[in-house]
Residue frames as a rotation matrix with the C-alpha (Angstrom) as fourth column:
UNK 1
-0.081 -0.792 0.605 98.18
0.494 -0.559 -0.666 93.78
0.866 0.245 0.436 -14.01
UNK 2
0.384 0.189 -0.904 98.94
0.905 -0.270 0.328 95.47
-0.182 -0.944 -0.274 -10.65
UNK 3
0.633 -0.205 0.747 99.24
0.253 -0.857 -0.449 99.24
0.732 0.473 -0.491 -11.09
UNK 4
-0.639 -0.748 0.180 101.80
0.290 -0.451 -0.844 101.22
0.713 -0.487 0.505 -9.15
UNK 5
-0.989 -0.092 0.117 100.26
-0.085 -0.293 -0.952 101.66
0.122 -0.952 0.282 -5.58
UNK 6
0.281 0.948 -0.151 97.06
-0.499 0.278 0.820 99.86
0.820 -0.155 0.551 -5.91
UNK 7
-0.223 -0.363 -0.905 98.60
0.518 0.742 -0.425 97.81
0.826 -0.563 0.022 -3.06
UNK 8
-0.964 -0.264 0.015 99.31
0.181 -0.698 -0.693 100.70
0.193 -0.665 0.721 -1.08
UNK 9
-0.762 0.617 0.197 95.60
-0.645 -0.750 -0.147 101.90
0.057 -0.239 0.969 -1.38
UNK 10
0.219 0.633 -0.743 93.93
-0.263 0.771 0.580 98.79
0.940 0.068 0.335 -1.47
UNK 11
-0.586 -0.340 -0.736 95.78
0.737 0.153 -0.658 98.42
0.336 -0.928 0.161 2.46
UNK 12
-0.995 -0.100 0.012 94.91
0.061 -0.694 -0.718 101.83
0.080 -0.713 0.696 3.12
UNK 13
0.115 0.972 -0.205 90.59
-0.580 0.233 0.781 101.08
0.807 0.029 0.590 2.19
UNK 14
-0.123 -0.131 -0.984 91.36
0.551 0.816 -0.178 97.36
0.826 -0.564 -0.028 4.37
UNK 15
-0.873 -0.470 -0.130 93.02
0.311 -0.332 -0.890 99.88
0.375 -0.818 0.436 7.33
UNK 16
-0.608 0.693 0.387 90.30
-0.649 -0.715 0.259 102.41
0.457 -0.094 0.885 7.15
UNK 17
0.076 0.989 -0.124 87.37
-0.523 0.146 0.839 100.14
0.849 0.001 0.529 7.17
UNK 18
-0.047 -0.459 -0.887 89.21
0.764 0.556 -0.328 97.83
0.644 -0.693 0.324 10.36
UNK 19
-0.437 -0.411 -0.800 90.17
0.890 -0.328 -0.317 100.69
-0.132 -0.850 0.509 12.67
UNK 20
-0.861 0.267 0.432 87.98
-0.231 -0.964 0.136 104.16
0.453 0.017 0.891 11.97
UNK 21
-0.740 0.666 -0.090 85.37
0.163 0.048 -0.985 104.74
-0.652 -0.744 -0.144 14.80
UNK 22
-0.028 0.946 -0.322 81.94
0.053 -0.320 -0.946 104.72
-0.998 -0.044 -0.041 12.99
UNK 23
0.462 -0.230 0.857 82.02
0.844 0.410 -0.345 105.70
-0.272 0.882 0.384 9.10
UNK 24
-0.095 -0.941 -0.326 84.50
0.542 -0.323 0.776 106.81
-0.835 -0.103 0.540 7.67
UNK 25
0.165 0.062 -0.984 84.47
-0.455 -0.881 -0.132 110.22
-0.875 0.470 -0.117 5.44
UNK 26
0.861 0.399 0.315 83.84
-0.125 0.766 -0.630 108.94
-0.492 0.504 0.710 1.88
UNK 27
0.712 -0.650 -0.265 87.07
-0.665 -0.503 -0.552 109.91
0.225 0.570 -0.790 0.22
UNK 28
-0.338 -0.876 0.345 88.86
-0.878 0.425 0.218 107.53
-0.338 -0.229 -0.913 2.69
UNK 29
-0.316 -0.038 0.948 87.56
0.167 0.981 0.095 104.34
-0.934 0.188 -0.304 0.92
UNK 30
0.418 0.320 -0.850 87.29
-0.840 -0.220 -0.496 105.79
-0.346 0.922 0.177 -2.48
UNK 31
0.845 -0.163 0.509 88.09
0.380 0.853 -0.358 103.04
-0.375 0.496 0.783 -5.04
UNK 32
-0.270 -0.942 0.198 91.20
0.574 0.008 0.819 103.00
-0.773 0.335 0.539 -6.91
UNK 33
-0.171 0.103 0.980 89.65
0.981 0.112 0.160 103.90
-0.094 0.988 -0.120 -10.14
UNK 34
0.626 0.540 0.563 88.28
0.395 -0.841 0.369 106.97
0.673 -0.009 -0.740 -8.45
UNK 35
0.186 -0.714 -0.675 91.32
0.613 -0.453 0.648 108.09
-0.768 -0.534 0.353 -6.61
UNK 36
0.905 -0.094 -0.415 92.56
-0.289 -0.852 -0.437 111.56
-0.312 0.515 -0.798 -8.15
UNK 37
0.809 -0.588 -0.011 95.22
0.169 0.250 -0.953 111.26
0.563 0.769 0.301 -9.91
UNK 38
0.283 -0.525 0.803 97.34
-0.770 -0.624 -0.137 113.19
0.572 -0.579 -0.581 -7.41
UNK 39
0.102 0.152 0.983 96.96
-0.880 0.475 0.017 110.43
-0.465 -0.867 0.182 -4.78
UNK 40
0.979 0.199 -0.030 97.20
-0.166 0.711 -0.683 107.88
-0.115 0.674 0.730 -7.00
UNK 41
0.515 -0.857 0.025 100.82
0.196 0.089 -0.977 108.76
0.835 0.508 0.214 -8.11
UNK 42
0.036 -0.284 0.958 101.43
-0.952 -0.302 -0.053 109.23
0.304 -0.910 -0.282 -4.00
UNK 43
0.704 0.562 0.433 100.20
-0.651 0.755 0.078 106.23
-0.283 -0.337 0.898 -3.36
UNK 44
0.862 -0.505 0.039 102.55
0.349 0.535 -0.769 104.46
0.368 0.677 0.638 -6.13
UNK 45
0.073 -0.875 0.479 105.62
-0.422 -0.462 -0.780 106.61
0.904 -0.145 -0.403 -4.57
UNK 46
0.429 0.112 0.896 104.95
-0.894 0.192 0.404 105.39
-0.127 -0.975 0.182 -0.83
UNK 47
0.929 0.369 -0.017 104.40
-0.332 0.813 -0.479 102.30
-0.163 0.451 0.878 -2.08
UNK 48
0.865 -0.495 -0.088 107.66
0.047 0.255 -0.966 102.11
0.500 0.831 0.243 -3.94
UNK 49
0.098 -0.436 0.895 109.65
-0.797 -0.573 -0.191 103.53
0.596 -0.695 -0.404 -0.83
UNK 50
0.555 0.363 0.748 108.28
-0.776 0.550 0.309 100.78
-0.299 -0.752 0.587 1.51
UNK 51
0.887 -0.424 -0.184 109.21
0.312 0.842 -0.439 97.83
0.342 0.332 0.879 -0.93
UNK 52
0.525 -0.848 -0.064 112.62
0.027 0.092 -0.995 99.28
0.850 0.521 0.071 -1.60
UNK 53
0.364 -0.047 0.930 112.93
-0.931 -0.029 0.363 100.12
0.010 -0.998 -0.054 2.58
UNK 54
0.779 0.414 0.470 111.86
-0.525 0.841 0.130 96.55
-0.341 -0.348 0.873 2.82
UNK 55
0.971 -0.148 0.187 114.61
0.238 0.539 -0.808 95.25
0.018 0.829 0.559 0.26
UNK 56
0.259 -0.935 0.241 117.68
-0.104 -0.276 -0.956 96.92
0.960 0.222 -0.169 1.16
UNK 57
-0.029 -0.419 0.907 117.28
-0.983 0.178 0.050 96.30
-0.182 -0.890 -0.417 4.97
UNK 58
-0.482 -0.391 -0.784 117.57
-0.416 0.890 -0.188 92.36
0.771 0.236 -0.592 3.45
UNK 59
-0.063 0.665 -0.745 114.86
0.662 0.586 0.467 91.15
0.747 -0.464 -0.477 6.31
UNK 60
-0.913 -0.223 -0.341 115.81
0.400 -0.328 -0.856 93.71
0.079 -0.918 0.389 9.06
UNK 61
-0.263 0.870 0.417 112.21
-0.887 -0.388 0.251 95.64
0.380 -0.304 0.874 9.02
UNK 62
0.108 0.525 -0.844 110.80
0.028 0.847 0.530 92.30
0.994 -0.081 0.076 10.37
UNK 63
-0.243 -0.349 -0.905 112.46
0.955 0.076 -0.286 93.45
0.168 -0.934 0.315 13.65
UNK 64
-0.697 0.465 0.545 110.59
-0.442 -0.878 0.183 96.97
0.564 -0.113 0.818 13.41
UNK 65
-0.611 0.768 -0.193 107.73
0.546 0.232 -0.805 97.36
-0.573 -0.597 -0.561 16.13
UNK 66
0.338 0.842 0.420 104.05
0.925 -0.213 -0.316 97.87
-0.176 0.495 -0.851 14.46
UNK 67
0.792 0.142 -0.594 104.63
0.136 -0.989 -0.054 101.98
-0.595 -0.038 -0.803 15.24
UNK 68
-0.466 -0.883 -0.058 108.14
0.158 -0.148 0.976 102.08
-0.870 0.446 0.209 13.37
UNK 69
-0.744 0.183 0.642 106.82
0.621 0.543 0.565 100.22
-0.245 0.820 -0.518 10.59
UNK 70
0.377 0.874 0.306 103.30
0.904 -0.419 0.081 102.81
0.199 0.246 -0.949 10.46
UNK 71
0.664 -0.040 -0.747 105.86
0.172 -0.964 0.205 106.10
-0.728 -0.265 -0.633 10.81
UNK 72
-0.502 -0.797 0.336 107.52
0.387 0.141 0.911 105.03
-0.773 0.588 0.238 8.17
UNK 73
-0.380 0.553 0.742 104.80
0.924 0.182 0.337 104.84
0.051 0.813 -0.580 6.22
UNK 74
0.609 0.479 -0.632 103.08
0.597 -0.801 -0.032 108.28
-0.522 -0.358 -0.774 7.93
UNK 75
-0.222 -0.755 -0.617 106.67
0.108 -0.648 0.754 110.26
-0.969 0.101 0.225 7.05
UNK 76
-0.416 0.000 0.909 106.34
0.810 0.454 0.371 109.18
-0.413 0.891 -0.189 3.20
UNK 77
0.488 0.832 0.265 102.81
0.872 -0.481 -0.095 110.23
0.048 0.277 -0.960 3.12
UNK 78
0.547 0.372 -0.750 103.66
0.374 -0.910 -0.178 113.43
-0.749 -0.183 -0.637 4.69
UNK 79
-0.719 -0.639 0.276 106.85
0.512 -0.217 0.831 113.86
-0.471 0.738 0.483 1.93
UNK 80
-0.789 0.200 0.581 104.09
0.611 0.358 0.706 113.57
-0.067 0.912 -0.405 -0.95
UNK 81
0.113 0.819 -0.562 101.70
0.918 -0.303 -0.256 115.43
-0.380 -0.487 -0.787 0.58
UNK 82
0.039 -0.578 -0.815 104.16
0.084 -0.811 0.579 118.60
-0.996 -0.092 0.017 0.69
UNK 83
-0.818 -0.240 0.522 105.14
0.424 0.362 0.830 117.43
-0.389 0.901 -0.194 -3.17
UNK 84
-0.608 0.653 0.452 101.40
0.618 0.032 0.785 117.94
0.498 0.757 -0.423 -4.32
UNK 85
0.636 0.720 0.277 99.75
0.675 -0.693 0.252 120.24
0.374 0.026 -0.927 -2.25
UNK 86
-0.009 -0.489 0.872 101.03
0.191 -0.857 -0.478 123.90
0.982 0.163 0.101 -1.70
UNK 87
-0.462 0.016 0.887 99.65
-0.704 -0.615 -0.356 124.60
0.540 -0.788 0.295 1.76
UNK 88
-0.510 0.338 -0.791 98.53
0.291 0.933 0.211 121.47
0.809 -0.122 -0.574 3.44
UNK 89
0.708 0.703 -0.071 95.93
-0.057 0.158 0.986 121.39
0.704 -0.693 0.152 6.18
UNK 90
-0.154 -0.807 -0.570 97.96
-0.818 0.428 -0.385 120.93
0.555 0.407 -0.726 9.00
UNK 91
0.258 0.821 0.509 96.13
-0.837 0.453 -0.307 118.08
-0.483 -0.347 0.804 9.59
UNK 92
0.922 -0.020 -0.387 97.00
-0.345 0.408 -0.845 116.74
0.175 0.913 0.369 6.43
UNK 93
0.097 -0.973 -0.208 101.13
-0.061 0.203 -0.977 116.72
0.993 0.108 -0.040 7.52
UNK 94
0.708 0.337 0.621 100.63
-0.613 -0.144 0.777 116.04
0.351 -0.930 0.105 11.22
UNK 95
-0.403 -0.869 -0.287 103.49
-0.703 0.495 -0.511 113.90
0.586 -0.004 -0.810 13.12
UNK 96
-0.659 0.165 -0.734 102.84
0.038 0.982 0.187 110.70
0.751 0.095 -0.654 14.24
UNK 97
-0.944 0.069 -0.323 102.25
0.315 -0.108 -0.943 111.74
-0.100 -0.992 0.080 17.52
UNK 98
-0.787 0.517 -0.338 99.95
-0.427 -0.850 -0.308 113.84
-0.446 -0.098 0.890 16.59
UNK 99
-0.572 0.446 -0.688 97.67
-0.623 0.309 0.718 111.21
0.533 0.840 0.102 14.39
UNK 100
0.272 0.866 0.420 94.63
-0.945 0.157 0.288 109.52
0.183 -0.475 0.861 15.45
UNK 101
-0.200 -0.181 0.963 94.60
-0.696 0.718 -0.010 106.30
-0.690 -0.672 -0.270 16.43
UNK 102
0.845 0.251 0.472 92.84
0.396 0.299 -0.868 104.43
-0.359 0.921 0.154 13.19
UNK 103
0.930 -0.332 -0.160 95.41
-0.326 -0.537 -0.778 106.24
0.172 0.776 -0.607 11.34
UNK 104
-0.410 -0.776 0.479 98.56
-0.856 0.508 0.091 104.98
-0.315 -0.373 -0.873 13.30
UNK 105
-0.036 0.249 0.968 96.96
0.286 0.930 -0.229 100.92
-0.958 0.268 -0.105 13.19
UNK 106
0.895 0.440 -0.075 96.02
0.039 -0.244 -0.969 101.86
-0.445 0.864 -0.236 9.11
UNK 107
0.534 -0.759 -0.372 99.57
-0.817 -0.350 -0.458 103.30
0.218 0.548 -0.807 8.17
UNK 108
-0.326 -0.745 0.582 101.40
-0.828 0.522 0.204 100.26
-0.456 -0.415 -0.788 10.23
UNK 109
0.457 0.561 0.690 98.84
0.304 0.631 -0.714 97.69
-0.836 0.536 0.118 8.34
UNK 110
0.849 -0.089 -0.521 99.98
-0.516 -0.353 -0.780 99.43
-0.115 0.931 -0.346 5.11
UNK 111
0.055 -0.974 0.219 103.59
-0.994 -0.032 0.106 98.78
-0.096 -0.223 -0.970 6.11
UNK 112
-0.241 0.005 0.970 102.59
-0.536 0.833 -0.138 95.07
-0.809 -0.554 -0.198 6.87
UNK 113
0.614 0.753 -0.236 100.38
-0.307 -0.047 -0.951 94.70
-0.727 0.656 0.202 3.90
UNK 114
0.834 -0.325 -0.446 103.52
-0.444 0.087 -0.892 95.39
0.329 0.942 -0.071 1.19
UNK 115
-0.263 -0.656 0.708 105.91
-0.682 0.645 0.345 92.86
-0.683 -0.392 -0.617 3.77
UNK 116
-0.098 0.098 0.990 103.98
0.263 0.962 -0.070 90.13
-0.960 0.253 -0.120 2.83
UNK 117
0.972 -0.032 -0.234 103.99
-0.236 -0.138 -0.962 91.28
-0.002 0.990 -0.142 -0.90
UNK 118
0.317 -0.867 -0.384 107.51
-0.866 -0.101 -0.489 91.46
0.386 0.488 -0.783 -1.04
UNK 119
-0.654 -0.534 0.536 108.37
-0.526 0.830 0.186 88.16
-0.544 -0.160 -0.824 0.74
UNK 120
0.368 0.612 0.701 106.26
-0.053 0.766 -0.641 86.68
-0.928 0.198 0.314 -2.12
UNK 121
0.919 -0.262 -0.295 108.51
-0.392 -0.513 -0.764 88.31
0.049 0.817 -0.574 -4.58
């Protein structure tokens, strides 16, 4: 059974452990099972966004460059963020620009990640 946005966070563990300098702060490769609950039901919302992105542009995201495709995914996040936490770091809602490197390559991998899902679908 594939829960709602285990994809999503099973990319975003993949991203992390690829592209963060050195190691990476445990939280960002928590397991699914141990993801709060909060993040969990973010995850599953992103997630669900991307596909349906992916599905109504009928192939066109295939002609997105990497960065499109990983600010798509960045915007979501920052949506869901707002959604569940009152005051966010603002770290936490930062614009693209403004995101590390690992984190840009990590969100655009995510983006990639639930392509190939859906062109198996």
């Amino acid at each position: 059974m594939n829960e709602n946005g285990r994809i999503f966070r099973e990319a975003w563990i993949a991203g992390v452990t690829r592209h963060y300098p050195g190691t990476p702060k445990p939280g960002y490769v928590t397991p699914w099972e141990d993801t709060p609950e909060w993040e969990r039901a973010s995850a599953a919302a992103v997630e669900r966004q991307v596909l349906d992105f992916i599905d109504v542009s009928a192939g066109g995201t295939d002609k997105l460059t990497r960065e499109q495709k990983g600010r798509f995914v960045a915007l979501c996040w920052i949506a869901q963020i707002h959604k569940h936490i009152p005051d966010p770091k603002p770290g936490y809602v930062a614009d693209w620009d403004k995101l590390p490197d690992w984190q840009q390559e990590t969100d655009a991998d995510i983006f990639e990640r639930l392509e190939a899902v859906a062109d198996r679908t």
